[in-house]
C-alpha positions in Angstrom: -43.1 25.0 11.7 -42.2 25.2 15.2 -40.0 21.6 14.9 -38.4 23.2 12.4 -37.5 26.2 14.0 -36.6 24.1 16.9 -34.3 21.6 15.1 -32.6 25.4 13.7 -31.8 26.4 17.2 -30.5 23.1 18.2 -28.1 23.2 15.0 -26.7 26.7 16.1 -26.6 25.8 19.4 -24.6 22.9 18.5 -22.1 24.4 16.0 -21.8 27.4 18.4 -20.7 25.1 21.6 -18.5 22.9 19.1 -16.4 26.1 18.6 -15.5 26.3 22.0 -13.5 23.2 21.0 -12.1 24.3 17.7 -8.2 24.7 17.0 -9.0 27.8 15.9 -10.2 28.8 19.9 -8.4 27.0 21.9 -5.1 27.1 20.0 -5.4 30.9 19.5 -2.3 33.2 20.9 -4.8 35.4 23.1 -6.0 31.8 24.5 -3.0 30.5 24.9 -1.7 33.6 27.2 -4.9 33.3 29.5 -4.0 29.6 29.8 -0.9 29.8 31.2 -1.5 32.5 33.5 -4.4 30.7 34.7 -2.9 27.7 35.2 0.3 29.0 37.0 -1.8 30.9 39.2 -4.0 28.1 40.4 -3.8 27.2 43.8 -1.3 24.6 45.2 -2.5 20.7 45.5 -0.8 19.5 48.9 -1.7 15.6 49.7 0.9 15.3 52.1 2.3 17.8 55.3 5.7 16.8 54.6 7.5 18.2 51.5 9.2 15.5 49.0 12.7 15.8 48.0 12.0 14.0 44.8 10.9 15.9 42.2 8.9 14.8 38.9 7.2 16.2 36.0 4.7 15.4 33.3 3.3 16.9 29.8 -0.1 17.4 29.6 -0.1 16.6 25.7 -2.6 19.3 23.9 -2.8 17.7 20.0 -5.2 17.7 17.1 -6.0 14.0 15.8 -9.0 14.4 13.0 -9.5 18.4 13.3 -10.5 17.9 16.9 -8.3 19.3 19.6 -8.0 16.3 22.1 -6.0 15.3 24.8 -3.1 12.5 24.8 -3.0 9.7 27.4 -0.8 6.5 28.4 -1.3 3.5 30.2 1.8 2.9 32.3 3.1 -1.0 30.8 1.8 -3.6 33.0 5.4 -4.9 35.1 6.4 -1.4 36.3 7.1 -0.9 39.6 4.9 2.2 40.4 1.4 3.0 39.0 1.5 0.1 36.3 -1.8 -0.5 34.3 -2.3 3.0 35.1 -3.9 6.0 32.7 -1.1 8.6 33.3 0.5 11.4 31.3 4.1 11.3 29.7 6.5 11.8 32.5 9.1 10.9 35.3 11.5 11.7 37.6 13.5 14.3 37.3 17.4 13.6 35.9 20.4 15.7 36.6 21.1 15.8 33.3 17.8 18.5 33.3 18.0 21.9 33.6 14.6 22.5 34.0 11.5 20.1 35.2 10.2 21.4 32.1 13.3 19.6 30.2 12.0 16.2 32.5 8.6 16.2 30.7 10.6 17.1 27.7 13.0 14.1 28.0 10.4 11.6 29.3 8.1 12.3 26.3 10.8 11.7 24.0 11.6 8.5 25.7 7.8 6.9 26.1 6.3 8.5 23.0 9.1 9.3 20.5 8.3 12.9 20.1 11.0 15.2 20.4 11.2 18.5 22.0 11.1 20.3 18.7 7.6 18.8 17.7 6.3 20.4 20.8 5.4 23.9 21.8 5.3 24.3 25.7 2.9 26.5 27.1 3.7 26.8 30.8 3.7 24.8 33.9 1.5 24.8 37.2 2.4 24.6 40.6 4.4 21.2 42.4 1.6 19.0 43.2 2.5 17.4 46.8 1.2 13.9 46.0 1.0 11.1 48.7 4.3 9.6 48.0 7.6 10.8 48.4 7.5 13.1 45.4 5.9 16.2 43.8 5.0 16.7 40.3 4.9 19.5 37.9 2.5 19.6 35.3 3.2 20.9 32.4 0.9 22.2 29.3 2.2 21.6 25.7 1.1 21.5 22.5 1.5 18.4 19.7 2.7 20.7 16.8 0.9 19.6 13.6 -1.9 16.8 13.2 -1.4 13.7 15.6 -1.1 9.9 13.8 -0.7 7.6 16.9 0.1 4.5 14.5 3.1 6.5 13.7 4.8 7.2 17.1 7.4 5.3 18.3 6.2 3.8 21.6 8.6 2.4 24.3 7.0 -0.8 25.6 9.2 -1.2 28.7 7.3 1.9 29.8 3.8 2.3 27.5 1.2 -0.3 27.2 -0.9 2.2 25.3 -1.5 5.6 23.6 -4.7 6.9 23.2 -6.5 10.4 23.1 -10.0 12.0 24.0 -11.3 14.7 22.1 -12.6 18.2 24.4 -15.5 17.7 23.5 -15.9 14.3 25.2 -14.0 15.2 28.2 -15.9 18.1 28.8 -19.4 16.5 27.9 -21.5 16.5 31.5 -22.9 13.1 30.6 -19.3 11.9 30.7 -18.2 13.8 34.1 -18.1 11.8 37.8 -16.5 12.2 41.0 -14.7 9.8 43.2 -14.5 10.5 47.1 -11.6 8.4 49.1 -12.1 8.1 52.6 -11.0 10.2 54.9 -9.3 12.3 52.0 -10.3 14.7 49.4 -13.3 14.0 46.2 -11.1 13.6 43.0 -12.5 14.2 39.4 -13.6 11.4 37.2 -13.1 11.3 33.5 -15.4 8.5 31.2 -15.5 10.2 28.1 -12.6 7.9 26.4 -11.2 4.7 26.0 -10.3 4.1 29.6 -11.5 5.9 32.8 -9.4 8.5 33.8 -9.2 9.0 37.7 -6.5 10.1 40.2 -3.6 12.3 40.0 -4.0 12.4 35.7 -7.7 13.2 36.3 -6.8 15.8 38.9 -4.1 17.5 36.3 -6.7 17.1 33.6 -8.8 19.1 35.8 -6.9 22.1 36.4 -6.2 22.0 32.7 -9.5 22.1 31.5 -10.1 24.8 33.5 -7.4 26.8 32.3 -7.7 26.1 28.9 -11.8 26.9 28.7 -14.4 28.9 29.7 -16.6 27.8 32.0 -19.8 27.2 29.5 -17.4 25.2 28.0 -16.5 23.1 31.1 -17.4 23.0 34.3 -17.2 20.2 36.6 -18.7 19.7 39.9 -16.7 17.9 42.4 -18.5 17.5 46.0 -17.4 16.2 49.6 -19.8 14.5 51.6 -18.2 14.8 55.0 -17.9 11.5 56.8 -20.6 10.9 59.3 -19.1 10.0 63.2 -21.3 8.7 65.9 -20.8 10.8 68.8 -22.0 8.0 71.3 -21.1 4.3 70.5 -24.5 2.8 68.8 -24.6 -0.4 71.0 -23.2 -1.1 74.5 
């Protein structure tokens, strides 16, 4: 009696948690409002003193493949110049040809992916993210309109490899959750719940998504720092 009752609560623990995921949740109008406040309201990511003059963006794709609400990734093709072989987001540098550096994500995922602006619904976009380099990116939230079929999008291969997404659930999933601390720098998230490890600057935006877009016994992440340890005195003379 008491496995049974047992097995019960697991079941409704299950289906309760796997509605914290559902299209229904995450795509509602109330949700999507807390979301963008949220995110536009986060604070600043500065890797760099200096301030870039260039200026990119990127779409953090929000789509539905099989009636689960997952996330859409790239991998950079393999002879770019910058960040090839790389898990990233739809994006580039910004063209003066757009208004906006929400047009940029606009354009650029129309030019990797094929999808056009009218397929998506854009939610809002964070903060410039100062990254190491000579530019800052915007990261932008938007949402796939409809159900996703990867086999039919019309990938550029002078700038995808790949195309692949990871459901909430798995990016969220604790088991699937790690950290990676650079030296004398900051701890970055790690994602492991999909195809390919997700790490860097996409794990950082996938991040500050995450935590826009859910409540915190949905997902919560903890990133640590362990402070470097210096020898006051040299060890041997």
């Amino acid at each position: 009696m008491f496995s049974v009752l047992r097995l019960i609560v697991k079941k409704s623990l299950g289906s309760r948690n796997s509605s914290l995921y559902s299209a229904e949740n995450v795509f509602s109008e109330e949700n999507m409002k807390r979301t963008i406040a949220k995110f536009a309201s986060m604070k600043p990511v500065r890797m760099n003193t200096n301030q870039p003059a260039k200026k990119a963006a990127v779409l953090i794709p929000l789509c539905e493949v099989d009636e689960k609400v997952s996330v859409l990734y790239t991998l950079r093709a393999a002879h770019l110049k910058s960040h090839r072989g790389q898990v990233s987001f739809p994006g580039g540098m910004q063209d003066v040809s757009d208004k906006t550096l929400e047009d940029t994500a606009l354009r650029e995922t129309k030019e990797e992916l094929g999808i056009s602006s009218d397929q998506i619904e854009i939610w809002g976009s964070g903060k410039l993210i100062v990254t190491k380099r000579e530019t800052c990116v915007m990261p932008v939230i938007g949402r796939i309109r409809g159900n996703l079929d990867i086999k039919e999008l019309k990938i550029n291969p002078m700038e995808v490899e790949e195309v692949f997404t990871v459901p909430l659930e798995d990016l969220c999933n604790p088991a699937f959750l790690g950290y990676t601390q650079f030296r004398n720098s900051a701890s970055l998230p790690v994602f492991l719940g999909g195809k390919r490890r997700i790490w860097g600057l996409t794990a950082l935006m996938t991040n500050m998504c995450l935590c826009s877009l859910l409540p915190p016994k949905a997902y919560s992440q903890r990133i640590k720092y362990i402070t470097p340890v210096k020898p006051s005195k040299p060890l041997y003379r």
